[in-house]
C-alpha positions as CSV (number, residue, x, y, z in Angstrom):
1,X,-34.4,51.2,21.7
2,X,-35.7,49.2,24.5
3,X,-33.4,49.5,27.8
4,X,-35.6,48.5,30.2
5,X,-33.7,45.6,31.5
6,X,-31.6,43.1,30.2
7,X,-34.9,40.6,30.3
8,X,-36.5,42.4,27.2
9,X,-33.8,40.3,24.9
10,X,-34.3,37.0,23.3
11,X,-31.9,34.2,23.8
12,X,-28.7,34.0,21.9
13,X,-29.1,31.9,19.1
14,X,-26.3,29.0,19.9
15,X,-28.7,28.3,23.0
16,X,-32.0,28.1,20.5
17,X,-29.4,25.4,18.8
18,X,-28.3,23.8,21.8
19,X,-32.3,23.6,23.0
20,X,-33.0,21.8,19.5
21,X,-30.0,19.5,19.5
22,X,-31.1,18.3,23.2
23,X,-34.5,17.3,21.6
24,X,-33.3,14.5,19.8
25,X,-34.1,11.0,21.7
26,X,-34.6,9.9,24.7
27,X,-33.3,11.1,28.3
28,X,-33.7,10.1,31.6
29,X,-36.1,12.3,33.3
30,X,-35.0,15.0,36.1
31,X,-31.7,15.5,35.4
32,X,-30.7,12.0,35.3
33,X,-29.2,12.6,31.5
34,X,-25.3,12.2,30.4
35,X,-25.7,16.1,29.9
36,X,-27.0,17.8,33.6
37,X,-23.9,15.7,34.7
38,X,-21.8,17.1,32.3
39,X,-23.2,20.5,33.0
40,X,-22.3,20.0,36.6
41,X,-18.8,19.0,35.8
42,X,-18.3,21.9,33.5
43,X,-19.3,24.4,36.6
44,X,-16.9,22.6,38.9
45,X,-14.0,23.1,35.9
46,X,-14.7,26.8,35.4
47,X,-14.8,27.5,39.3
48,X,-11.9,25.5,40.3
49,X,-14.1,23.7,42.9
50,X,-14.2,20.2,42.0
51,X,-16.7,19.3,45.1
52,X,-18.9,21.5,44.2
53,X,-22.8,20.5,44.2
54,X,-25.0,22.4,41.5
55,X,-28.9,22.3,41.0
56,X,-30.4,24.1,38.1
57,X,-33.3,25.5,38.1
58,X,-35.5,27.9,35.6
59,X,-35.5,31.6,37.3
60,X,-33.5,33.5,39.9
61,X,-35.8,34.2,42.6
62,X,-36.2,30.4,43.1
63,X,-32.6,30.2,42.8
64,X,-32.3,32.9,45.5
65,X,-34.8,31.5,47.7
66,X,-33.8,28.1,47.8
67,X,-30.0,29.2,48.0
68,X,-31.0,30.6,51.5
69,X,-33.7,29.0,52.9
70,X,-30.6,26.0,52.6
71,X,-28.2,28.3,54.7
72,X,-31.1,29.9,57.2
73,X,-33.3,28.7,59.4
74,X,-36.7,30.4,60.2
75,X,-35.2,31.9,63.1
76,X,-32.6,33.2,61.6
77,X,-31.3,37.4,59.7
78,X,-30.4,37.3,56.2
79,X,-28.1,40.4,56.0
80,X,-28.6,42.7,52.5
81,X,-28.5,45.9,51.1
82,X,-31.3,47.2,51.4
83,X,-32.2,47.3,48.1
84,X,-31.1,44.1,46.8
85,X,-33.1,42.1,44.6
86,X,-34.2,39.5,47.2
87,X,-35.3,42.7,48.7
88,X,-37.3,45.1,46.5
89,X,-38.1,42.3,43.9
90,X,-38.9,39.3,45.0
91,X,-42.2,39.1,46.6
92,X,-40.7,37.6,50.1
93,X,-39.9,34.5,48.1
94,X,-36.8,34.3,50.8
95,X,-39.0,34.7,53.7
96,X,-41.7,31.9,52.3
97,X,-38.9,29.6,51.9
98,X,-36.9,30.0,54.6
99,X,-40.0,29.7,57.1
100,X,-39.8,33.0,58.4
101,X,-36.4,34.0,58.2
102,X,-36.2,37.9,58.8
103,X,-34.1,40.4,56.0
104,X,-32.5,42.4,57.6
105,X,-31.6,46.1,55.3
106,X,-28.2,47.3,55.7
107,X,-26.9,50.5,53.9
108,X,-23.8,51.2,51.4
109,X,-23.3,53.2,48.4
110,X,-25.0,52.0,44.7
111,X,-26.3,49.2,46.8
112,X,-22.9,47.8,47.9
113,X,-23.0,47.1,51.5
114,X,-21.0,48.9,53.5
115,X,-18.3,46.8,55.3
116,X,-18.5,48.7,58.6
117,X,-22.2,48.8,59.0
118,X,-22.0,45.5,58.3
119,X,-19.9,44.9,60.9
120,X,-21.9,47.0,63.6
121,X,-24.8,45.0,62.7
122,X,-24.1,41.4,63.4
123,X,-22.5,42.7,66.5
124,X,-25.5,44.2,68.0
125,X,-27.4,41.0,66.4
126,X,-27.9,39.7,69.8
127,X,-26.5,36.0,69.0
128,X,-27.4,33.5,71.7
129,X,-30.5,36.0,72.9
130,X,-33.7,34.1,72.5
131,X,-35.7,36.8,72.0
132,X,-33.6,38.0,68.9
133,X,-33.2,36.6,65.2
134,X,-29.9,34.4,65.4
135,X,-27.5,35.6,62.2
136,X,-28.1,33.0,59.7
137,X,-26.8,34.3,56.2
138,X,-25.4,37.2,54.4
139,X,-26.1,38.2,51.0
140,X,-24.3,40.2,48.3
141,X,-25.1,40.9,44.8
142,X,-23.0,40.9,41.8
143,X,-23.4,43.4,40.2
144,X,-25.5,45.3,42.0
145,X,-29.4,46.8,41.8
146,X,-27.2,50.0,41.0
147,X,-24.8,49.3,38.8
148,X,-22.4,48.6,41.4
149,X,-19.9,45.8,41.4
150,X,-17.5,44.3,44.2
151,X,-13.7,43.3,43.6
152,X,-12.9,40.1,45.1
153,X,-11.3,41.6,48.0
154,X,-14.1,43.6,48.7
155,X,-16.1,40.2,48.8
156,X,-13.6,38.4,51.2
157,X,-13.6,41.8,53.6
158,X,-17.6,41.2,54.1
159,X,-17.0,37.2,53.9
160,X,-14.2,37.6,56.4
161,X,-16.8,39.5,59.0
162,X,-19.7,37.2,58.3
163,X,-17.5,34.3,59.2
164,X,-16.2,35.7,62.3
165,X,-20.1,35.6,63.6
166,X,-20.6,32.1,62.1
167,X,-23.3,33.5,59.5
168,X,-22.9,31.7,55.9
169,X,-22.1,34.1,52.4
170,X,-24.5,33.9,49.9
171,X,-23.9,35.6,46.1
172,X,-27.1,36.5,43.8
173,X,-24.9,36.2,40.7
174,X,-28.0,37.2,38.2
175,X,-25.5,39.3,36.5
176,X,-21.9,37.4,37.5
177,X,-21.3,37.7,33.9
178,X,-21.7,41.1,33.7
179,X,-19.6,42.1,37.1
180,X,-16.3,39.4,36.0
181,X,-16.5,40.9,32.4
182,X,-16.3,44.6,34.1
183,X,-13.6,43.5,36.7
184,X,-11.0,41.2,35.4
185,X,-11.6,38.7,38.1
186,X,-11.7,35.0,37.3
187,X,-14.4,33.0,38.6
188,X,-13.1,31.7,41.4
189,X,-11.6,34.6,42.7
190,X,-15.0,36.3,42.7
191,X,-16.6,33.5,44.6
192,X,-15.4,30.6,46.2
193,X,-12.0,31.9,47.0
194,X,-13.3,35.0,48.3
195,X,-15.4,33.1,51.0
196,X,-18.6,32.8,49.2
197,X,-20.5,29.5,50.2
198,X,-23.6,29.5,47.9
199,X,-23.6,31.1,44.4
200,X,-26.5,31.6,42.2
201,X,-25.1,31.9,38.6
202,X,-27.6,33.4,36.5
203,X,-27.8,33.1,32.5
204,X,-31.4,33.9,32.0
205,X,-30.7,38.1,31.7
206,X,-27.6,36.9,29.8
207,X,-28.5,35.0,27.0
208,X,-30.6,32.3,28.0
209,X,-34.3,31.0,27.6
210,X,-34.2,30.3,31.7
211,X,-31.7,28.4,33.5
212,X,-30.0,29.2,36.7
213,X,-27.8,27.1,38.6
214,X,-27.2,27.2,42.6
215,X,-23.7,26.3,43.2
216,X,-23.1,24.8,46.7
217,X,-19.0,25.5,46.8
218,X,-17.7,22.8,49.3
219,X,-21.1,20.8,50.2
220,X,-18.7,18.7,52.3
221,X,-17.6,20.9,54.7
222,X,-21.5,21.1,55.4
223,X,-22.8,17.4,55.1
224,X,-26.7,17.2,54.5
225,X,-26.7,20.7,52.7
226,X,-26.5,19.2,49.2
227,X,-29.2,16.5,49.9
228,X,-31.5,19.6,51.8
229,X,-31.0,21.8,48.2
230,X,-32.1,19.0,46.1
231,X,-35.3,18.4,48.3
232,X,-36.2,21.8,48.6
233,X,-35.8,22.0,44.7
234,X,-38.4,18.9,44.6
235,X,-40.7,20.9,47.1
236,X,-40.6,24.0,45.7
237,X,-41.5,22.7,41.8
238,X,-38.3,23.1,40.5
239,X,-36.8,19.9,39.7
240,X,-37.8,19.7,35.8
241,X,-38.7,16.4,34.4
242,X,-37.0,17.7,31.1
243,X,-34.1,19.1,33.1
244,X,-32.0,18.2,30.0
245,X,-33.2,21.0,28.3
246,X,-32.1,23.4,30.9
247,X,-28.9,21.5,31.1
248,X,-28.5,22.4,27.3
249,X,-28.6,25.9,27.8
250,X,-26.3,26.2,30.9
251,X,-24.0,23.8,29.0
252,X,-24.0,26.3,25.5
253,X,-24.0,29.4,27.6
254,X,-20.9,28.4,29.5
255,X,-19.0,26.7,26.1
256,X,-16.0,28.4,24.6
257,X,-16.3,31.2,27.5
258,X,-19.5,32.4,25.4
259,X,-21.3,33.9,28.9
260,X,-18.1,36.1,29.2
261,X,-18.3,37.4,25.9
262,X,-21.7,38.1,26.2
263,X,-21.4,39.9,29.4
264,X,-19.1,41.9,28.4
265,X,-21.5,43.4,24.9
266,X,-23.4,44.2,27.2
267,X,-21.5,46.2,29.4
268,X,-20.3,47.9,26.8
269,X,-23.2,49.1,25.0
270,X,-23.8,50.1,28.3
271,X,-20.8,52.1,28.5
272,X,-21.4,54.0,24.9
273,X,-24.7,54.5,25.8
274,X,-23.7,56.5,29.3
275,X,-20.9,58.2,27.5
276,X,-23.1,59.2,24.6
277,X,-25.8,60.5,27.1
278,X,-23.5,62.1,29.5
279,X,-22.1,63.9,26.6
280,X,-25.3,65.5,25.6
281,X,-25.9,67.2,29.2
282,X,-27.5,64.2,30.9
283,X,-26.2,63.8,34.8
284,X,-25.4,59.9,35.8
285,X,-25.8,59.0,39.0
286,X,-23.9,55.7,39.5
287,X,-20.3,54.4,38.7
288,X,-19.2,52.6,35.1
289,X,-18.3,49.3,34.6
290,X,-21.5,46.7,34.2
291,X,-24.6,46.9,31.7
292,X,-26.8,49.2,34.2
293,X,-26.7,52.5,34.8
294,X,-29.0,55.5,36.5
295,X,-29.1,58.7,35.0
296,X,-31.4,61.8,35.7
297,X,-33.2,63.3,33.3
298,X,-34.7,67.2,32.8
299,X,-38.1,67.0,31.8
300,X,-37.1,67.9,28.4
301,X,-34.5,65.0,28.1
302,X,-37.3,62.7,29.3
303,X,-39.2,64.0,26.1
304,X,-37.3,63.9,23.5
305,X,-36.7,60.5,24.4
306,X,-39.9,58.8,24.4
307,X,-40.4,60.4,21.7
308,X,-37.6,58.6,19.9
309,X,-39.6,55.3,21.2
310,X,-36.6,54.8,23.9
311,X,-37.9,52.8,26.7
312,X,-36.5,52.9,30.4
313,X,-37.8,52.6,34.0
314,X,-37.7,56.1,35.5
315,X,-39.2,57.2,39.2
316,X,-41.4,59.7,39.9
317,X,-40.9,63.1,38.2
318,X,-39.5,66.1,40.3
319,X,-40.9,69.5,40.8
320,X,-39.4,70.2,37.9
321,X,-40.4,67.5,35.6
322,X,-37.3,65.7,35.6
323,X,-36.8,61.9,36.6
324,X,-34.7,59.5,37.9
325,X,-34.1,56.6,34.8
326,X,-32.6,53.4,34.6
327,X,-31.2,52.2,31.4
328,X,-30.0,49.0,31.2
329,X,-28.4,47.0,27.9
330,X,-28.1,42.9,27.2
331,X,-25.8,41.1,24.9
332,X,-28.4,42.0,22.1
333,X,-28.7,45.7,22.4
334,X,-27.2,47.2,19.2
335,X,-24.7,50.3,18.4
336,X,-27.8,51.2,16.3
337,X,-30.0,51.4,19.3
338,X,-27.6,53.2,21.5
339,X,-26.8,55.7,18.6
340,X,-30.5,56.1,18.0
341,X,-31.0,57.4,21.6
342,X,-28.2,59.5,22.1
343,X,-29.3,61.2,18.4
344,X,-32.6,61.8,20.5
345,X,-30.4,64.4,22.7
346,X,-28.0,65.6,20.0
């Protein structure tokens, strides 16, 4: 019963084959091989954006990183929740490969920003002030550090603001999968079409060994930021000799809508799992919909769980004993597993 992220699972099988199919022969080194190209072709067919540029790389910090340290300058504000990954999680990996480029925390509810404070902040940001931070990029993620997820208009509101101060959109889509599985939304209607610029499409929490792939949208529209991604890729040690075997993966994930499926198990183990536990007197603290969830629990809850040999991340206990957990399920948590733990409370 391990929910402590959607890390803990393996990869799904039809990657492992896809991995051991890619193995056979030759291939040109660093992604010169028949299939990175056809992996690149296959992302521009299932986002609708046939000008798309797309550099893979192995996990999503880098992805993050070198997603805005191509849309910011060092003297430039990224704009995020303030608790989003690139945040809380990622060791200032944004700030080293930007340069210097300052986060700047904005506020919203399960870590969705807040449209208005969004607004209020990039006008005070003191464009054209040389003694400020110019606005350089804004960031969302989908779905969110809390469970949250945006609709697609939701994403064009903030991409409609962040345009109107000329800052660029940037998506963290480590759990895309999850977020167009819980909303309906196509791909393209989630990204591109919305006004995103820069997606980073994550399949390592969703089946995959490690591959992530940074999607510039319409590299044309911004000539030399295709050529910029795939040097900073070089720079920053991502640019796999093997690249073919990442290819495989992002090739197998995407096949047959498999990354789809996948998100969706997991959102709805999820989503038995939360209905199971709210049932048996636990209190949930953030909306359905996605594969993550917070929940508090009384000390005695807390118990009788670990004792079951459930595992979850959980804050510090209250006066009280209770705690703040996060359970979070992956395309290979089982109805066995989720049973098991809401027994536990039964």
């Amino acid at each position: 019963m391990n929910f402590a992220s959607d890390n803990v699972s393996g990869a799904h099988p039809k990657l492992i084959e896809a991995i051991a199919a890619a193995n056979a022969g030759p291939a040109m080194p660093y992604g010169n091989d028949p299939l990175t190209d056809a992996v690149t072709q296959r992302l521009r067919q299932v986002f609708e954006a046939p000008r798309a540029a797309v550099a893979l790389v192995g996990v999503g910090t880098a992805a993050n990183a070198l997603a805005l340290a191509t849309l910011c300058p060092p003297w430039g504000a990224i704009y995020a929740h303030r608790i989003a990954h690139i945040e809380v999680d990622e060791c200032n990996a944004p700030e080293f490969f930007t340069g210097g480029a300052k986060l700047t925390q904005i506020d919203g509810a399960h870590a969705l920003l807040d449209a208005d404070a969004l607004a209020a902040t990039l006008g005070a940001a003191g464009a054209g002030v040389v003694h400020n931070a110019q606005p350089g990029a804004l960031s969302l993620t989908q779905a969110t550090e809390r469970g949250g997820t945006y609709t697609p208009e939701a994403v064009a509101g903030l991409a409609r603001i962040a345009r109107n101060h000329g800052v660029a959109v940037h998506m963290d889509g480590t759990r895309l999968a999850n977020a167009l599985a819980a909303t309906g939304a196509s791909p393209a209607e989630m990204t591109h079409r919305a006004g995103v610029d820069v997606l980073c499409l994550g399949a390592t929490k969703c089946g995959a060994l490690g591959a992530e792939a940074v999607i510039l949208f319409d590299p044309e529209a911004h000539p030399g930021r295709a050529w910029e991604l795939a040097l900073r890729r070089k720079r920053a040690g991502h640019l796999f000799s093997k690249m073919r075997f990442v290819s495989a993966q992002m090739m197998a994930w995407l096949a047959d809508g498999l990354w789809l499926e996948l998100g969706a198990t997991a959102n709805a183990r999820a989503t038995a799992l939360r209905k199971g536990l709210e049932a048996a007197g636990v209190e949930i603290l953030t909306p359905a919909g996605v594969n993550l969830f917070f929940a508090r629990l009384t000390a005695v809850q807390h118990r009788a769980l670990q004792a079951a040999g459930a595992h979850y991340y959980t804050g510090p206990a209250d006066t009280e004993g209770a705690v703040e957990a996060r359970f979070v399920c992956s395309f290979a948590t089982t109805e066995d597993e989720v049973n098991a733990a809401i027994a536990a409370l039964s």
